[in-house]
Steps between C-alpha positions, in 0.01 A plus 500: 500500500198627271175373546343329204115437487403154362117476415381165412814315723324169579514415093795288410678810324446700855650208668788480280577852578439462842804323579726639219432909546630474852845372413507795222464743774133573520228523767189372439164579547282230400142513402233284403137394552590175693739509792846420444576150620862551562569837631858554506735709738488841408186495250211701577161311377183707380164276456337693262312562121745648259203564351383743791691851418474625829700171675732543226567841566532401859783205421678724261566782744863497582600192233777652244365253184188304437460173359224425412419129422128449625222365266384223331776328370339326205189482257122591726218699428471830378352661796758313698775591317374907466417487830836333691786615236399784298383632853796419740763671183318788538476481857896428592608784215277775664591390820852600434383766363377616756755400777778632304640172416685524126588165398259205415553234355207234333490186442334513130544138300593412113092458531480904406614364136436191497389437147816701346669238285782377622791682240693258231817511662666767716297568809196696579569914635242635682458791285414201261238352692183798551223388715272178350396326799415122514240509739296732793828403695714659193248820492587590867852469426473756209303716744750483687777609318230801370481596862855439601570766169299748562594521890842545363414755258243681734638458839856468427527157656754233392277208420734163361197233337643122499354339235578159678520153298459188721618541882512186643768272706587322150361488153236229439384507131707531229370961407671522881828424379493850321294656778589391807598763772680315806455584787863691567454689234170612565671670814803629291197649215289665763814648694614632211158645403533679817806641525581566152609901456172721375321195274183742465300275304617134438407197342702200503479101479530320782634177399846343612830461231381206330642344225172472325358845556256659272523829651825810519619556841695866391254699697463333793900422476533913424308520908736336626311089521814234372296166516747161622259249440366276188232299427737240284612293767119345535501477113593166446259341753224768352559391170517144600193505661255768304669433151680779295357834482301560182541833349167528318308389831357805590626436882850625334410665242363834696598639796199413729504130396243275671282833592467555140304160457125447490459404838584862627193605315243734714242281529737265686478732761191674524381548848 
């Protein structure tokens, strides 16, 4: 069984893999700031900063693949954002790096592009949507497919980026019924991300087959990844409730939605 390190596995993606990475054959090793409240048989739990390169180099000795899902997980600060995600990318790549570990996989976000326009008709490649961040948030996630690159093209890593829509239990606005991730198929994306043949570098959505996607699953479909679940069968009760999705409203009408809006502005969140 190979062991997989985790970083950031208290967060509800880390949880989600928690319980489905097992059952796909994997060991974990499961890191995070905050101790785990559920240790389960057979996981190993490390307390620690992914931020702090030499703990990470200590939890990645002997792992086969890092995952690396620690940071903020929304809009802060600069300094808070520089400081947690920008560092701890840097910190789990080189740690590999350093350990000999060749696969990685990160959790990047549509946030990395968020104000690309969504496309009239078809869906949205990646080679179509080039870095233009929403938000501080969306800036890490660009520098973290920059760093994820040019470990690959330095280093000779395989680094898969997962430019992840909405993970959550179920949709619950009306932009999540294109973007929503579910939770078994967050496990089926980031098991294929690590055990697809020689990805070198790799950037793929992360969303699950829905009916109302904005974004083209062929590269993350070409690793391997075939996504069961979608978003349609809360539609109706979405709908019902929220109203019908407007396709001027800016919350649909670029990829970021809502983080695209006024109210992620920097002086909203200024120290």
């Amino acid at each position: 069984m190979s062991l997989v390190l985790v970083t950031g596995a208290a967060g509800r993606i880390g949880t989600v893999l928690r319980g489905g990475l097992p059952e796909r054959g994997w060991a974990l090793r499961s890191l995070d700031v905050v101790p785990l409240p559920d240790v389960r048989p057979g996981e190993e739990q490390v307390v620690a900063d992914a931020g702090d390169l030499v703990a990470m180099v200590d939890a990645t000795e002997g792992a086969s693949a890092v995952v690396h899902l620690a940071g903020i997980s929304g809009e802060s600060t600069w300094p808070a954002i520089r400081s947690t995600n920008i560092e701890s990318t840097f910190c789990a790549l080189e740690a590999a790096r350093l350990t000999g570990v060749s696969r990685v996989v990160l959790a990047s976000s549509n946030h990395a592009t968020g104000y690309t326009p969504r496309p009239d008709g078809g869906l949205l490649r990646e080679v179509d949507a080039p870095p233009r961040p929403d938000t501080y948030y969306g800036v890490s996630k660009v520098a973290m497919e920059a760093l994820g690159s040019l470990y690959v093209d330095r280093y000779g890593l395989d680094v898969v980026c997962l430019r992840i829509g909405s993970a959550f239990a179920e949709p619950t606005t009306t932009r999540q019924l294109a973007t929503w991730l579910s939770p078994a198929d967050t496990v089926s994306l980031v098991d294929a991300a690590l055990t697809a043949p020689s990805p070198g570098f790799s950037v793929i959505w992360g969303v699950s087959a829905n009916t109302r996607n904005w974004w083209d699953l062929t590269a993350a479909r070409a690793l391997g990844y075939e996504p069961q679940d979608d978003a349609e069968v809360y539609a109706e009760a979405l709908i019902e409730a929220l109203g019908t999705p407007d396709p001027a409203d800016p919350v649909h009408a670029r990829v970021g939605g809502e983080y695209t809006l006024a109210e992620f502005d920097a002086e909203n969140f200024q120290a």
